[in-house]
C-alpha positions, 0 to 999 in steps of 0.5 A, a space after each residue: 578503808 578500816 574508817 569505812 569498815 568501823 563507820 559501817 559497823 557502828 550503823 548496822 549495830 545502830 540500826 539493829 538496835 533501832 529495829 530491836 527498840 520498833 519490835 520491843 514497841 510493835 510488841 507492846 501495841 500488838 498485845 493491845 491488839 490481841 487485847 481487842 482482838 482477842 476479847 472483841 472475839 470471844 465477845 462476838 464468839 457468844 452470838 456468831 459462828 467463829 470465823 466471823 467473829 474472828 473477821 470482825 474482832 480482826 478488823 478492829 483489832 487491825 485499826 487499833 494496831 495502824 492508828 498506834 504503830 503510826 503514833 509510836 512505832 514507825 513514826 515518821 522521822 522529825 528529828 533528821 529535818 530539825 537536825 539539819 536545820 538546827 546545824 544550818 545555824 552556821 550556813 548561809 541564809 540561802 543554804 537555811 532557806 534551802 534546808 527549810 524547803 527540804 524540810 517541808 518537802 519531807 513533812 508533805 511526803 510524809 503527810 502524803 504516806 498516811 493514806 498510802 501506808 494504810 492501803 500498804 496495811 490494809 494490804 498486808 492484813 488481808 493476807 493476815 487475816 487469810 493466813 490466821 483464818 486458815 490456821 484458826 480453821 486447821 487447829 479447831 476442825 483438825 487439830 481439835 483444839 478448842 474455839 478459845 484456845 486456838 486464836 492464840 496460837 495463830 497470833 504467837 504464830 504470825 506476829 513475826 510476819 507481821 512486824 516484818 512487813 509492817 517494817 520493811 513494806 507498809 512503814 518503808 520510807 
């Protein structure tokens, strides 16, 4: 029961450890996110009302946030199918073949998962875009912070919700 226990704890610090490296990753591609984001809107903020040149600067922003954190963030595994077929060296020519056709099953799902994913993000950035805008919305008209200053906060406030479900509903495998 104790190998059980040791093989449990050496998979939850693995795992740990994984989400640490996704969130260090998913902090980098969001600060070029706020970068567009962040200038797209005090760009647009000089020719339009503020709510929406922060929709705007938001959906750009959002683009530049799926197309990277699909590239390097949550990408999807290649490595688990290369180590099965690399260790099916040893395995019979059908136990290779069969480990082969799993792994082309796994690359056509995750092909599959593109276009699922985005909606997922799409998804999850409405309810974003609602929340930044409501807290953009509350720090200019009530809290009297200023149209440049108060996108900030919004950003430091909600990347945490961001990670989180990017992570556990849009990248889920």
């Amino acid at each position: 029961m104790k190998k059980n226990e040791a093989k449990r704890e050496t998979s939850d610090k693995a795992s740990f450890g994984k989400t640490l490296r996704q969130f260090i990753s998913f902090s980098f591609v969001g600060v070029t996110s706020i970068v567009v984001q962040y200038g797209g809107y005090l760009l647009l903020n000089l020719w339009m009302y503020y709510i929406v040149a922060n929709i705007i600067a938001f959906i750009l922003a959002v683009i530049n946030s799926y197309v990277w954190n699909t590239i390097f963030v949550f990408k999807p595994n290649k490595g688990e199918a290369e180590a099965k077929s690399e260790g099916a060296g040893e395995q019979s020519a059908w136990a290779q073949e069969e480990l082969e056709k799993e792994a082309q099953t796994e690359s056509k799902k995750t092909k599959f998962n593109h276009g699922k994913s985005f909606v997922k993000m799409m998804i999850t950035n409405v309810g974003y875009l609602a929340l930044n805008t409501g807290l953009l919305k509350l720090f200019v008209e009530v809290v009297g912070l200023s149209e440049e200053l108060a996108p900030i906060f919004c950003i430091i406030i909600l990347t945490p919700y961001s990670f989180f479900v990017t992570k556990y509903w849009v990248y889920k495998k």
